[in-house]
C-alpha positions in Angstrom: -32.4 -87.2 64.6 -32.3 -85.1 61.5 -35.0 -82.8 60.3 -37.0 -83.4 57.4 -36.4 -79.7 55.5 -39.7 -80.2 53.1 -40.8 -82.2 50.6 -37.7 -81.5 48.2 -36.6 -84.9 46.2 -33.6 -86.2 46.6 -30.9 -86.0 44.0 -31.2 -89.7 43.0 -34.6 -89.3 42.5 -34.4 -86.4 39.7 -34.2 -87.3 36.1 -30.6 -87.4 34.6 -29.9 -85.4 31.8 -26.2 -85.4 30.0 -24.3 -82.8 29.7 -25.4 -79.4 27.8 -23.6 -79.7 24.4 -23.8 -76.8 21.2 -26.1 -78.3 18.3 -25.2 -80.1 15.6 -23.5 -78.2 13.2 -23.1 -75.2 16.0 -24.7 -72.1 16.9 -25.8 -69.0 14.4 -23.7 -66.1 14.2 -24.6 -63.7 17.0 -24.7 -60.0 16.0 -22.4 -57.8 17.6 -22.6 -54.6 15.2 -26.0 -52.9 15.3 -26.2 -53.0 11.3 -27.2 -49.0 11.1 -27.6 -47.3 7.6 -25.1 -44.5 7.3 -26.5 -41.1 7.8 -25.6 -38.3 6.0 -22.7 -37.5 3.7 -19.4 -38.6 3.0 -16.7 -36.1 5.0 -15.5 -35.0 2.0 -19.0 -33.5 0.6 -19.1 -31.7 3.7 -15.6 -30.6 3.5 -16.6 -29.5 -0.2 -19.5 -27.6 0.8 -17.6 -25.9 3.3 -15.3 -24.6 0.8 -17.5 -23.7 -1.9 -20.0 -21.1 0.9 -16.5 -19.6 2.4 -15.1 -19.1 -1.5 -18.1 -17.1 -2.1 -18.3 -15.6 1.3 -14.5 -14.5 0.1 -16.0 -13.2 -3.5 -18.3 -11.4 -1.8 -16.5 -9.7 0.8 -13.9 -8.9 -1.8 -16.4 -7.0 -4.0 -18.2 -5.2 -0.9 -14.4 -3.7 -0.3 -13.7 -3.1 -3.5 -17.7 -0.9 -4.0 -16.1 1.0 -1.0 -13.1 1.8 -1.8 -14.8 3.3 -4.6 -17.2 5.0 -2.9 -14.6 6.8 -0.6 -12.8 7.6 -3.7 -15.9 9.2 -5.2 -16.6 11.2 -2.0 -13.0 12.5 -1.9 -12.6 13.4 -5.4 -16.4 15.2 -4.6 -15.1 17.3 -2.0 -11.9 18.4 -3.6 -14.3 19.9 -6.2 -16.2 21.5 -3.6 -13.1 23.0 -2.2 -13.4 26.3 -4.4 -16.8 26.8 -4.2 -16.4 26.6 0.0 -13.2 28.7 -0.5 -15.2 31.4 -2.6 -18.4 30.8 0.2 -15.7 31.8 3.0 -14.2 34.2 1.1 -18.0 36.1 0.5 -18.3 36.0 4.5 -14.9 37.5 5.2 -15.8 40.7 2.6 -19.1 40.5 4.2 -17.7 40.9 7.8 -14.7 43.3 6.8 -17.1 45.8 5.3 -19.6 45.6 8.5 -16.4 46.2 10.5 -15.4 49.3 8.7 -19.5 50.3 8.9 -19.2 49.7 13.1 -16.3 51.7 12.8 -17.5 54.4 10.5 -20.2 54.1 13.1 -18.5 54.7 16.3 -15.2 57.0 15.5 -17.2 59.1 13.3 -14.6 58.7 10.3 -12.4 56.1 8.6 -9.3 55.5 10.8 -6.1 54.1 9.2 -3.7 51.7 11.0 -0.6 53.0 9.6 0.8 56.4 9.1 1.4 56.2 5.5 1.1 53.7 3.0 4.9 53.3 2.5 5.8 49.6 3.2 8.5 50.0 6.0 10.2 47.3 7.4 10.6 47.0 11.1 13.9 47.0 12.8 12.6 46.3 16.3 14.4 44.2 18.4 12.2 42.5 21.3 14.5 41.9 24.3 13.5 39.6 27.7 14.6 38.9 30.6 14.3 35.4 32.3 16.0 33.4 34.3 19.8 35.6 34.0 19.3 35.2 29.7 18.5 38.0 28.0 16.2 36.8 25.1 17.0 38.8 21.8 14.2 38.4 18.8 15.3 40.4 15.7 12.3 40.7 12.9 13.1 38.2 11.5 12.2 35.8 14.6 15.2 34.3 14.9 16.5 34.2 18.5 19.6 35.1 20.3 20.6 34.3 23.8 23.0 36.2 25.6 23.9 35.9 29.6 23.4 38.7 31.5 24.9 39.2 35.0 21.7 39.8 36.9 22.6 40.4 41.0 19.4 38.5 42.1 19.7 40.3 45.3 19.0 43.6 43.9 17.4 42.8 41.2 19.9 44.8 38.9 21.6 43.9 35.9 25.9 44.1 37.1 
């Protein structure tokens, strides 16, 4: 025997309905798009701003070079106008330090001492010679230098 489930009704009893049709004339538009103002500025205002602060970022950089370029000319053409007075400061010290020598000098020999015999310029003929590695190594005064080969017995030590 079956089992009485509750106290449901049975389909014949509920009311009939037909079926679910749109309304008369049909439904409203439904709104897809969330219907936003537009915030801020067209692109091409910002692309206009942008160009106008980096044209006068340009303007100014360009002066700021330009100011120091001119001041690094201005501090070169200031030291090449130093340059004599420094060149006559220098040259105050070295008369300063020459005549301080002779003093120390005076001082120590007990007279003034000259470096040459006379005062006659004479021009040196010397003739500095080396040995290294079997060259011989000629300077005349001049300072220009010759090579020659020299036969050196490395045994003895003596020139053949």
């Amino acid at each position: 025997m079956p089992q009485d489930l509750g106290s449901s009704p049975a389909p014949k009893d509920l009311p009939r309905h037909g079926q679910d049709m749109p309304p008369s004339g049909g439904y409203e538009p439904v709104q897809y798009k969330r219907n936003l103002p537009a915030r801020g500025f067209r692109p091409a205002y910002y692309l206009l701003a942008v160009g106008a602060i980096m044209t006068y970022g340009f303007i100014k950089v360009g002066k700021g070079i330009r100011e120091q370029n001119e001041l690094a000319r201005e501090k070169m053409w200031s030291r090449i106008h130093l340059i004599p007075l420094l060149q006559a400061e220098e040259d105050r010290d070295l008369v300063r330090r020459h005549y301080a020598e002779k003093a120390r000098e005076r001082q120590l020999l007990g007279s003034e001492t000259e470096v040459y015999n006379s005062d006659r310029c004479v021009r040196s003929l010397a003739v500095r010679t080396y040995i290294w590695n079997g060259m011989i190594q000629c300077w005349d005064f001049h300072g220009a230098a010759s090579r020659i080969q020299a036969g050196i017995n490395r045994e003895k030590g003596k020139m053949d």
